[in-house]
Structure formats: C-alpha cells, structure tokens
C-alpha positions in Angstrom: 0.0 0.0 0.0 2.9 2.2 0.9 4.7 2.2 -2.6 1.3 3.1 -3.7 0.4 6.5 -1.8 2.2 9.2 -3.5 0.6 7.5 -6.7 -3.3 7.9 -5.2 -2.4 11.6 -3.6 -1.4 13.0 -7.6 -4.3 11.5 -9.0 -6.7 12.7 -5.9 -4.8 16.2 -6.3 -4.8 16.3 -9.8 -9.2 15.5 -10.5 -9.1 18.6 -7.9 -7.4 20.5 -9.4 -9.6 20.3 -12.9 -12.3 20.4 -11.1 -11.1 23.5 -9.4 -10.1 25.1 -12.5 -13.1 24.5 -14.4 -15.6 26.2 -11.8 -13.4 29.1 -11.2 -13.2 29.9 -14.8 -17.3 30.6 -15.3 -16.4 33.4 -12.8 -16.3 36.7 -12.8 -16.1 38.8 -9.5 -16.1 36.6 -6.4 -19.4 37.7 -3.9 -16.7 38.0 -1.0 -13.9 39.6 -2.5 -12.6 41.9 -0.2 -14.7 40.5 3.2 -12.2 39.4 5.3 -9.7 41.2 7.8 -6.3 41.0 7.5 -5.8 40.6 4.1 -1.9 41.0 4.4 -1.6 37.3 5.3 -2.7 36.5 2.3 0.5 38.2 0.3 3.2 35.1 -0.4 6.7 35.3 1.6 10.2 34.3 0.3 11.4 35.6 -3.3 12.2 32.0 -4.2 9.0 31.1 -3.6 7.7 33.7 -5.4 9.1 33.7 -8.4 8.0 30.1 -8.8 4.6 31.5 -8.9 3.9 30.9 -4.8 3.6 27.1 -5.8 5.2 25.7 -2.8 3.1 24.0 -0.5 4.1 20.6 -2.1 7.4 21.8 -2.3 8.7 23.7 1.2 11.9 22.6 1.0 13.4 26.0 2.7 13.3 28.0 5.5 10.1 29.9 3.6 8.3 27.2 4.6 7.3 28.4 7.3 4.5 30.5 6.2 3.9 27.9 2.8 3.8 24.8 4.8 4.8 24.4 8.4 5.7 21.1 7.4 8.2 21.2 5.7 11.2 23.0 8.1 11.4 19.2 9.4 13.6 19.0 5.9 16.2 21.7 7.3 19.3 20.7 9.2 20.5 22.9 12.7 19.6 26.5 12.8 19.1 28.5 10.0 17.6 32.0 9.4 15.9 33.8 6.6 15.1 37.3 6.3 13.8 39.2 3.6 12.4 42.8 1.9 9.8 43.4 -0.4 9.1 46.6 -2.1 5.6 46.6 -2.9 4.0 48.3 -5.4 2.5 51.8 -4.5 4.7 53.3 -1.2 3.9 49.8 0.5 6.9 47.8 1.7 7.1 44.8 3.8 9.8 42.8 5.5 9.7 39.6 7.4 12.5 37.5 9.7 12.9 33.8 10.1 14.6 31.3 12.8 14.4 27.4 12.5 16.2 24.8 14.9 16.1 21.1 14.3 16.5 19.8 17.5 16.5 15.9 16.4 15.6 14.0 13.6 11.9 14.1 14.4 11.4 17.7 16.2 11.9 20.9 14.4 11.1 24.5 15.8 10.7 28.1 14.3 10.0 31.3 15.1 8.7 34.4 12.5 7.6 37.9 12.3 6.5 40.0 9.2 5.0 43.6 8.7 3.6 45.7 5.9 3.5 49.0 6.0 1.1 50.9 4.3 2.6 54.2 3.5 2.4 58.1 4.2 -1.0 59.2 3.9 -2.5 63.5 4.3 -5.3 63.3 6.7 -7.8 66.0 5.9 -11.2 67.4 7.5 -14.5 67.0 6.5 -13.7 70.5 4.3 -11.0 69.6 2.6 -8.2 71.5 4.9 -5.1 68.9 5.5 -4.3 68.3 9.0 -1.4 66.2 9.0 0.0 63.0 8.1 -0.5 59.7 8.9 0.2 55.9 8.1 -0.6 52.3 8.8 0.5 49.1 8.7 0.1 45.2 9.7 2.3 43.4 12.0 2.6 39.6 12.9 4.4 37.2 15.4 4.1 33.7 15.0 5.2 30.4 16.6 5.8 26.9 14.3 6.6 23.3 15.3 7.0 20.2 12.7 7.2 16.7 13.8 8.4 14.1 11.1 6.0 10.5 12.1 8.9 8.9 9.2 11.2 9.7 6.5 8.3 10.4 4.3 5.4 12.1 6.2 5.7 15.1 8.3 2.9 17.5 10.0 3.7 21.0 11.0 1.4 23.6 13.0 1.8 27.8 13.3 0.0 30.0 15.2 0.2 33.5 14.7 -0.4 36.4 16.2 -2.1 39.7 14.1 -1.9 42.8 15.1 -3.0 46.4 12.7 -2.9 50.1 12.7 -4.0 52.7 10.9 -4.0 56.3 12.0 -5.6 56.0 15.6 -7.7 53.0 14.6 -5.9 49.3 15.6 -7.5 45.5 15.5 -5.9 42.3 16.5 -6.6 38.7 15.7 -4.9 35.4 16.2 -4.8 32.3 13.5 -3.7 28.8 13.7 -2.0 27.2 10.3 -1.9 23.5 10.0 0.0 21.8 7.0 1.2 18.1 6.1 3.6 16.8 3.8 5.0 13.7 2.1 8.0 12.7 0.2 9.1 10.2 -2.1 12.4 8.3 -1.2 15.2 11.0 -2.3 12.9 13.6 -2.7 11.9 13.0 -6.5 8.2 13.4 -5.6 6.3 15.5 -3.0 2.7 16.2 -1.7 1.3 18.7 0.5 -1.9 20.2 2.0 -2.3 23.1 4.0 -5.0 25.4 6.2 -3.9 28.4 6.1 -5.4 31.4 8.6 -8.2 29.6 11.0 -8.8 31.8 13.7 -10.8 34.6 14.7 -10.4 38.6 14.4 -10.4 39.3 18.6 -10.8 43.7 18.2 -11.7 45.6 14.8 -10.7 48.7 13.3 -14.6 50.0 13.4 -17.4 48.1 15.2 -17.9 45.2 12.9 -16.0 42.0 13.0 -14.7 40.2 10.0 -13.9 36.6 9.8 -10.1 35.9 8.1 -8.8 35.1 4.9 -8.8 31.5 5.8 -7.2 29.3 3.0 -6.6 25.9 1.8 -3.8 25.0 -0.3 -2.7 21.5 -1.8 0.7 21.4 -4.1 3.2 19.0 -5.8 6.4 18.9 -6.7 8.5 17.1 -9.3 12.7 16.4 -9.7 13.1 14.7 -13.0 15.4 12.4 -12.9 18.7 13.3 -14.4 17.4 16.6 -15.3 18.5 19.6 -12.4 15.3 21.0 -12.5 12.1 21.4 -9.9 8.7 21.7 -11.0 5.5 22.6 -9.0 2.2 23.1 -8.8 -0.4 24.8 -6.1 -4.2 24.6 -5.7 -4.9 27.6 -3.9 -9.1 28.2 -2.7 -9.5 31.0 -0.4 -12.8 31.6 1.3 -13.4 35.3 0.0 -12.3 35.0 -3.8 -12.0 32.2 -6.7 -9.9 29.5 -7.1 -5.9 30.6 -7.9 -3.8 27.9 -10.0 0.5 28.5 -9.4 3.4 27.1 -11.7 6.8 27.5 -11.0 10.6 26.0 -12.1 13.5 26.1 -10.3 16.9 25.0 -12.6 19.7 24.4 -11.4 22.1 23.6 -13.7 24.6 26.1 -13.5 25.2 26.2 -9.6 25.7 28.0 -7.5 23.5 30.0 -9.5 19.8 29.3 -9.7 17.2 30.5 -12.3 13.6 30.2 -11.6 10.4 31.4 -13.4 6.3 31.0 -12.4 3.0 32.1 -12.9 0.0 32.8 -10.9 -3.5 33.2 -11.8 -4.1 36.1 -9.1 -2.3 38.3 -11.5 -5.3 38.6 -13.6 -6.6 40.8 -10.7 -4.0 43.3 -11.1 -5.1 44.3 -15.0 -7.9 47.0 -14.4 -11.1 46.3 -17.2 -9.2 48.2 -20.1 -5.9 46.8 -19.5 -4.0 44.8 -22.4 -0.8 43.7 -20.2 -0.2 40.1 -20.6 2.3 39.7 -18.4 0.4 39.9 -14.9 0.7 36.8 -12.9 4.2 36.4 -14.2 7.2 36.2 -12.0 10.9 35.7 -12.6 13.7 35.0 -9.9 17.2 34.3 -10.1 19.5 32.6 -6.6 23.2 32.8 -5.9 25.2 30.3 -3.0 27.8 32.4 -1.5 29.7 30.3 0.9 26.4 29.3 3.4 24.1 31.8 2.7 21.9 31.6 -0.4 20.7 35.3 -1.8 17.5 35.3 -4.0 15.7 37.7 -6.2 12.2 38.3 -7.7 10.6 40.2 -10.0 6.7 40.3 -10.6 4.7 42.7 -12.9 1.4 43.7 -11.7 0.1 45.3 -14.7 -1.4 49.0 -13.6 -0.4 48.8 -10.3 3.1 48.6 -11.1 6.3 45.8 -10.2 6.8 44.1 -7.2 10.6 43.2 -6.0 11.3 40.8 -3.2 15.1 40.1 -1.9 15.3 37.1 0.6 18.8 35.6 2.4 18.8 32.1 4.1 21.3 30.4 5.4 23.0 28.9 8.5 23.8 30.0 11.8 
C-alpha cells in the first residue's frame, strides 16, 4: 500500500485541481472579495518562492516554509535564518525575519515575524483642509513546530499572532496554520496540503468583526530524474475570492546560480477592465550560493499597479 500512496495523492490532487479550475473559470467577480480582515496574510513570503509562482506547498523545502507549509522546516538541518524585503508596489513595503532549529531527527522548531507597512498618507477634515499625516501598517508574530511521524510524512502547525494600525484605529486577531507533507524516497516526488489562517479577528478597526482570509492550499512537486530541475504546482481556494492555480521552475544547472520562473492566476486581478498587459501573474527569480548563505531575487509585474521586487537571504547560523 505504501509504494502506492504518492501514486493515489497525484491522481486525488490532480481530478481537484480540474475540477477546481473549471468552476473558477465561469467566474467573474467573487461575492466575498474583499470580506475578510487581515488581508496582508494572504500576500506570499520568500522571493524563491515567489518567483515560482507561490507554488510551494508541495514543495517547502526551505526555510520559507514556514508560512507555505509548516511542514516542511522538518527537511532543514540545525539552525538557519531567513530574512527578507519586499518593495511593494505603490509606497507599501514589507519585511519579514525567520529562525528554524532542528533539534533531532523528528522535532523541528521556528520562530517568525513579518510587517507591511502601508505608506504616508495626508489626513484632511471633513472640508478639505489637511491636518497632517498619517500611516498604517500590519504586523505579525508567530510560533511553528514540525514533527516528522517517518522519513516520508511530516505534520507542522503555526499559530500566529495579528496585530494592525492605521491612524488611531488598531485590531488584532490570532490564527492557527496547519499543514502536512509527504515525500518520495530522495525527494523525487512530493505532496502537501495546507489550512492556512483559522482563527478569529479578537478587536476591529470600526465596530464590525470580520472573519479571516482562511485558505486551503494543496501542491506538488517534481525532480526529474537526471534533469537539475524542480517543477511545481499549487491549488490555492480562499474563502473570499476564486480558485488561484500556481506554476513555477527552479533550474539548477549552473550552480551556484539558480534560475527560476512562475505564474500565478491572481495576476489577472491586477489588469484594471481596459488593461492589455499580458504579463500579470508572471514572475521571474534568479539565486546565488555564497559560501552558506543563499541570496534570491524576484521580479513580478502587476500590470497598472506597477512591479513588485522581493530580496530574501537564508542560510545557516
């Protein structure tokens, strides 16, 4: 039965993901777009990961995975660290820091925060006079713990603490992420499935209460054999908007340098209704070794809202 599994798990994930697909496509704008708090958890970590399209669920094979797929830091060896920038488009930036510790061959810990900041905004009155300035942002602590059962399954858990302000305005929340994952003897093949933001907004910015941008995400990945390449693939269905497909490559043939490329279907909401870019939803990324640390670059067109850069380092400690 066991030589069987990652055999049933593809074919399971892959009538899903058609299925999937073909209801998202009669679509047009989902009834909850835009209902949930928090939507900042919902942006994808790690420029690696993101120039392979944020298909890494299946994948998590680095120290990102702690916000892809808790899971997967049981694949990391001692302490590492990753930390990382991202210059949104707009004036919004973002920034997030990593720490993961296997402590023995079956317990693995990490620790993460990330923010988003929102900007300077001019704060007016009701007639138009400008009072001042003021900004906002999002901010987020969080706590994750993997446990390998063998060599091939692992389950990992986060929970996360959320935290926003704007002007004089703040909310908090807390959310729980639970992920699994399973690979093939030497890694040719692997599965994963993750929930992603369970929990519960605790204050609000105004009276009302919204629930989070809970999300469930399945992926694979693929090493062809004697071919230095990684492909992958996400299923991503969030509660407040349609289905999103991911595709990325990583090649390796030239290391230490790494070239990677990956699309996203989410891009198509960055194209406003006149808009003839084609490229949104695209994403490019290029990694360099030096010595232990591995630096990594992406680039991703959002159409009219402009380009999004994200710089990550990893490494050991």
């Amino acid at each position: 039965m066991k030589r069987y599994f990652p055999k049933v798990i593809f074919i399971v994930a892959s009538i899903w993901l058609v299925l999937s697909i073909s209801s998202s496509w009669a679509k047009d704008i989902h009834s909850k777009a835009g209902t949930s708090a928090f939507p900042f958890l919902k942006i994808n970590l790690g420029a690696r990961a993101v120039s392979m399209g944020g298909a890494f669920t299946g994948l998590a094979d680095d120290e990102s995975a702690l916000y892809y797929n808790p899971a997967g830091i049981s694949s990391l060896g001692g302490k590492r660290f990753i930390a990382g920038y991202h210059n949104y488009f707009v004036d919004i930036q973002s920034g997030f820091l990593g720490y993961v510790n296997r402590f023995n061959e079956h317990f693995s810990f990490g620790g993460w925060i990330s923010y988003l900041n929102y900007g300077e905004f001019v704060e007016t009155d009701s007639t138009g006079a400008i009072l001042g300035d003021f900004s906002g942002g999002d901010l987020l602590a969080a706590v994750t713990v993997a446990v390998r059962r063998n060599y091939n399954l692992t389950l990992g858990g986060t929970i996360k603490v959320i935290y926003e302000r704007v002007h004089d305005y703040s909310a908090s929340g807390f959310a729980v992420d639970l992920g699994v994952k399973y690979s093939s003897d030497r890694d040719r093949f692997g599965v994963g499935l993750m929930i992603q933001n369970l929990g519960k907004q605790l204050s609000a910015l105004d009276v009302d209460k919204y629930r989070l941008p809970l999300t469930v995400r399945g992926g694979v990945s693929v090493r062809p054999r004697e071919f230095p390449l990684i492909l992958a693939g996400d299923l991503i269905i969030p509660v407040d908007n349609d289905v999103v497909v991911a595709f990325g490559a990583d090649y390796y043939e030239f290391k230490p340098f790494y070239a990677r490329i990956g699309w996203n279907s989410f891009g198509s909401n960055y194209r406003g209704a006149d808009s003839d870019d084609t490229w949104a939803g695209l994403s490019l990324g290029a990694g360099f070794d030096v010595k232990r640390l591995h630096i990594s670059y992406s680039f991703s067109p959002c159409a009219d809202l402009g380009e999004s850069h994200r710089v990550t380092l990893t490494g050991g400690i």
